[in-house]
VOTI-478619 format. One line per field, with one value per residue: residue in one letter; chain; z negated, x negated, y negated of N, C-alpha, C in turn. Coordinates in steps of 0.02 Angstrom, whole numbers, always signed. Last residue first. Example, Ala and Ser with C-alpha at 12.3 -4.5 7.8 and 13.67 -1.06 7.14 Angstrom:
REM residues 2
rest: (s a);
kette: (A A);
n.w: (-354 -390);
n.u: (-642 -660);
n.v: (+112 +284);
ca.w: (-357 -390);
ca.u: (-684 -615);
ca.v: (+53 +225);
c.w: (-394 -390);
c.u: (-645 -660);
c.v: (-2 +165);
This chain:
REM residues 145
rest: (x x x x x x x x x x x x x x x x x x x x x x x x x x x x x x x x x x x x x x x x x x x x x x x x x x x x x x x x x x x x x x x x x x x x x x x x x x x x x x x x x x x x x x x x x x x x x x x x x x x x x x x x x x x x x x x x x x x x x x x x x x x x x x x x x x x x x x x x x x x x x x x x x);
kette: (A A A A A A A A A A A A A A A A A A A A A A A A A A A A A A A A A A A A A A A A A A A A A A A A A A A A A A A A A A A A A A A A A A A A A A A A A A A A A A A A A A A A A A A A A A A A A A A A A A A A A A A A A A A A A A A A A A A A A A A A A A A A A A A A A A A A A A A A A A A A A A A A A);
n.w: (-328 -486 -615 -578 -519 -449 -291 -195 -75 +84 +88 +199 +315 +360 +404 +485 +367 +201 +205 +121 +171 +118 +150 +127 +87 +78 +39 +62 -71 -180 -282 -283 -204 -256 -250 -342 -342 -385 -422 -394 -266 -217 -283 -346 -305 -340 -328 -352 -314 -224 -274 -404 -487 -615 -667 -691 -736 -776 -734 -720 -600 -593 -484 -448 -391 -300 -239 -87 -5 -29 -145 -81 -124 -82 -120 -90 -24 +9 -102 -118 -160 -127 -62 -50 -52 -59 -86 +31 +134 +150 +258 +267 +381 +351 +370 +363 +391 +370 +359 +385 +461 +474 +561 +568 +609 +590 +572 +575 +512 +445 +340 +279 +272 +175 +193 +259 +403 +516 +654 +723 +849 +900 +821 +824 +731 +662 +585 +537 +461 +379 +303 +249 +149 +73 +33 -37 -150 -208 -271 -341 -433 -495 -554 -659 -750);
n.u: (+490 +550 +652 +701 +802 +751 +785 +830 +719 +659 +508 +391 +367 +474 +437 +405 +362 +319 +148 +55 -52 -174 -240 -327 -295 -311 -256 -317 -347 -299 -165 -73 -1 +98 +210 +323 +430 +521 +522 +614 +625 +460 +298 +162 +7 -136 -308 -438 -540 -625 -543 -439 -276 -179 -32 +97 +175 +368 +484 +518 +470 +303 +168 +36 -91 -239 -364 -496 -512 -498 -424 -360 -222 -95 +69 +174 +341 +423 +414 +501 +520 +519 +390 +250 +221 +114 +13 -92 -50 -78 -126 -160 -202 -188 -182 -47 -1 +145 +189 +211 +46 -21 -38 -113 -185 -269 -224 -89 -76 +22 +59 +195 +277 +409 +395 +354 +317 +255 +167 +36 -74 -125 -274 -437 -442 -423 -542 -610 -483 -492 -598 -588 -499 -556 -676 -608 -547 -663 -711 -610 -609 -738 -719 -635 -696);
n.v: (-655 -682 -628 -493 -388 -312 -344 -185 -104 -7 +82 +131 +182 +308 +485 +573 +697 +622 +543 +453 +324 +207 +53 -59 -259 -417 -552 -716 -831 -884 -752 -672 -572 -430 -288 -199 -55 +90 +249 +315 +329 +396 +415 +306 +248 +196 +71 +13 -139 -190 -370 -312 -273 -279 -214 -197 -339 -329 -307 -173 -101 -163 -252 -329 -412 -422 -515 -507 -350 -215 -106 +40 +144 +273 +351 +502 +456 +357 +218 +51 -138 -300 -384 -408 -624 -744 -827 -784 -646 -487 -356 -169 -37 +125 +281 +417 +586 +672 +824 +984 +989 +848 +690 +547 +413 +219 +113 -13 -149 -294 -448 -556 -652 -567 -388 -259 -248 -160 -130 -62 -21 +117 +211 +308 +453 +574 +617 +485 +439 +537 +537 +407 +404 +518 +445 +364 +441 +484 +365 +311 +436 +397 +270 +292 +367);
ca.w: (-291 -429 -592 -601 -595 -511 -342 -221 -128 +61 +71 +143 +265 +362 +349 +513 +439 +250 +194 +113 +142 +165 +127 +163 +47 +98 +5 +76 -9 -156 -262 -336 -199 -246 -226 -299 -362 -355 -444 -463 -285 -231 -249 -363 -322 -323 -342 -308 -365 -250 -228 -397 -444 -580 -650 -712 -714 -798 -710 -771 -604 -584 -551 -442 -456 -289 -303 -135 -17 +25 -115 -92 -84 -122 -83 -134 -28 -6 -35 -150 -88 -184 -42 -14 -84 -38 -149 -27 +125 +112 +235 +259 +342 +358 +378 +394 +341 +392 +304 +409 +440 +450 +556 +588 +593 +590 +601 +591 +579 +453 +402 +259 +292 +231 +155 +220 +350 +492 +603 +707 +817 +927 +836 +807 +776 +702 +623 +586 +517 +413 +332 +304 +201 +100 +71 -2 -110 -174 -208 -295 -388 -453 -506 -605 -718);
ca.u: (+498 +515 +616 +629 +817 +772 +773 +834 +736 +664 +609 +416 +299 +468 +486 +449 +349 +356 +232 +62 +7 -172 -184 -306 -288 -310 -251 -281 -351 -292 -244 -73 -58 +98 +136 +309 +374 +531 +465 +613 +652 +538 +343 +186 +84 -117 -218 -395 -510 -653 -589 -479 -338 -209 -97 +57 +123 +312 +469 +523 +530 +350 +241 +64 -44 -176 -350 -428 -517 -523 -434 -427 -241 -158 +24 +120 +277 +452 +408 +471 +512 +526 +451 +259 +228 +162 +74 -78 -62 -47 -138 -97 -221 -151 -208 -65 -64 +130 +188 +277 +140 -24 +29 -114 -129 -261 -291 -113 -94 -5 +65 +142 +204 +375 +406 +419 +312 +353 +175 +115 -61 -119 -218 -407 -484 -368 -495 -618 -498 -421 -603 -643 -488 -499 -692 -651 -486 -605 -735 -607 -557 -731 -772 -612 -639);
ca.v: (-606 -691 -702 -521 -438 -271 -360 -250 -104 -80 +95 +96 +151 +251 +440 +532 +672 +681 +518 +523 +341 +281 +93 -21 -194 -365 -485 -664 -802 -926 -793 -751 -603 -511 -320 -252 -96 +3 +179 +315 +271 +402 +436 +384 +232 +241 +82 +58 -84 -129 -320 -364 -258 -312 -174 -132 -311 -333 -369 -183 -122 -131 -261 -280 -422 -388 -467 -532 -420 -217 -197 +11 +72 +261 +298 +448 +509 +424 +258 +108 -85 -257 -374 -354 -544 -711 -837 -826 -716 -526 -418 -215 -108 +49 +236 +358 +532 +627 +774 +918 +1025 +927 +751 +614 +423 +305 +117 +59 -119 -229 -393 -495 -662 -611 -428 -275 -305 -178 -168 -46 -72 +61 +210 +235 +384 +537 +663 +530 +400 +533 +595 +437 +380 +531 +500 +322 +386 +533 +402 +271 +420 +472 +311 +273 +398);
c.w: (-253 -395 -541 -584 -610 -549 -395 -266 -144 -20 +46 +138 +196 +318 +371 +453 +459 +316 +237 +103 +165 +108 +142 +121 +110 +84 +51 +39 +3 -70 -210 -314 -231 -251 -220 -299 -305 -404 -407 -485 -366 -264 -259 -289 -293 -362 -317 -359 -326 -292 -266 -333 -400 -549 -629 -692 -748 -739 -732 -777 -672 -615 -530 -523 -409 -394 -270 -183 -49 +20 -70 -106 -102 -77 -125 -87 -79 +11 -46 -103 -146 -140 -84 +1 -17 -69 -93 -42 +55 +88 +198 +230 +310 +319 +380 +347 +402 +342 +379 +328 +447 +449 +527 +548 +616 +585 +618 +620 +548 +502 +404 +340 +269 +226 +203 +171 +297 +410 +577 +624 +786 +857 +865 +829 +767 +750 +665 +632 +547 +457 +388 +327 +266 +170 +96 +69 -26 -125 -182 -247 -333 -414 -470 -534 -654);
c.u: (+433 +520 +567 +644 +769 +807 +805 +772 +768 +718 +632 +510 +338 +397 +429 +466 +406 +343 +284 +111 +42 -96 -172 -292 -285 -328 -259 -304 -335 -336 -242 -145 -46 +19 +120 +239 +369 +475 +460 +557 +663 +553 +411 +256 +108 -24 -170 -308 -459 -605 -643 -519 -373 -272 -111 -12 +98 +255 +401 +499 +577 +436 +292 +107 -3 -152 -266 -413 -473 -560 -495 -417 -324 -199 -45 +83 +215 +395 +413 +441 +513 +550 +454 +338 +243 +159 +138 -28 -49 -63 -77 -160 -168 -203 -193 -108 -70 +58 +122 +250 +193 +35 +13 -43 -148 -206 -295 -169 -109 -17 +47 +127 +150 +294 +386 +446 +351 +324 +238 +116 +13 -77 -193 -323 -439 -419 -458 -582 -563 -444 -535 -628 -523 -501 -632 -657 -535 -563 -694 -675 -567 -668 -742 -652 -621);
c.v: (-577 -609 -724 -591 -490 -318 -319 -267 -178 -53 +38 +113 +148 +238 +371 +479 +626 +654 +594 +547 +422 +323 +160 +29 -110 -283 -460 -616 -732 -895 -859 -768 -674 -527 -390 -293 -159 -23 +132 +237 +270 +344 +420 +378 +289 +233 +150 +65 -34 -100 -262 -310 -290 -264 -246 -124 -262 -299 -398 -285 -147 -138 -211 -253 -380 -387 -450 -492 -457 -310 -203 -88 +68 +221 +277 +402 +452 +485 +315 +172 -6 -203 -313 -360 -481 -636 -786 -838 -740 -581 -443 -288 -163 +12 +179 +315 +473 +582 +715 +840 +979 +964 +811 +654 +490 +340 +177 +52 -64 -212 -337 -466 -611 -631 -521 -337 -276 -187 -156 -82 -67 +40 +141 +248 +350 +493 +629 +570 +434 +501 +567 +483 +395 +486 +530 +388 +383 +496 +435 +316 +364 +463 +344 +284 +362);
């Protein structure tokens, strides 16, 4: 099962960074020592597909966030620990695994690199037109951040 989604994911991202090409550089972190660049970006109707590379340095996190369309990641490099608003991990993903995160402030989550080299993860996010990467969020309560 997972196969077939991390092709679909693979041939999504391709098809977007054909249609679009490259884009200039747009970062907004949501978290510290995280970064990002836009690689792609296109508009169908009123829903926004962006392309992202996001990095995440050793023992740093995304910053407890949620988004207001689905999001679907590749590990690209590094594993990714990933916790939902329950202070529990829903997932570890090790380079090659994919990750897909649902919509709306029903699902505050949070991205942490516990490795000892960067996370990098590209990201293709499936956002109404104009809406932000992300929706900053409190802490739920978790003992880290």
């Amino acid at each position: 099962m997972r196969i077939p989604f991390r092709t679909a994911l693979t041939g999504a991202v391709a098809a977007v960074t054909v249609l679009v090409g490259p884009a200039t550089a747009h970062a907004t972190p949501p978290g510290p020592g995280v970064s990002g660049r836009v690689i792609a970006r296109t508009t169908v109707g009123d829903t926004d597909y962006v392309l992202r590379e996001l990095t995440v340095p050793p023992g740093q996190a995304t910053g407890w966030h949620y988004h207001d369309g689905p999001v679907y990641a590749v590990v690209r490099q590094g594993t990714l620990t990933h916790f939902d608003s329950t202070c529990a991990s829903d997932g570890v993903y090790p380079k090659g695994g994919t990750i897909q995160e649902p919509a709306g402030p029903g699902y505050v989550h949070l991205g942490r690199n516990l490795g000892d080299t960067p996370l990098v993860l590209d990201v293709l996010y499936v956002l109404p037109h104009g809406a932000p990467f992300s929706q900053d969020a409190p802490n739920p309560g978790c003992p880290f951040e």
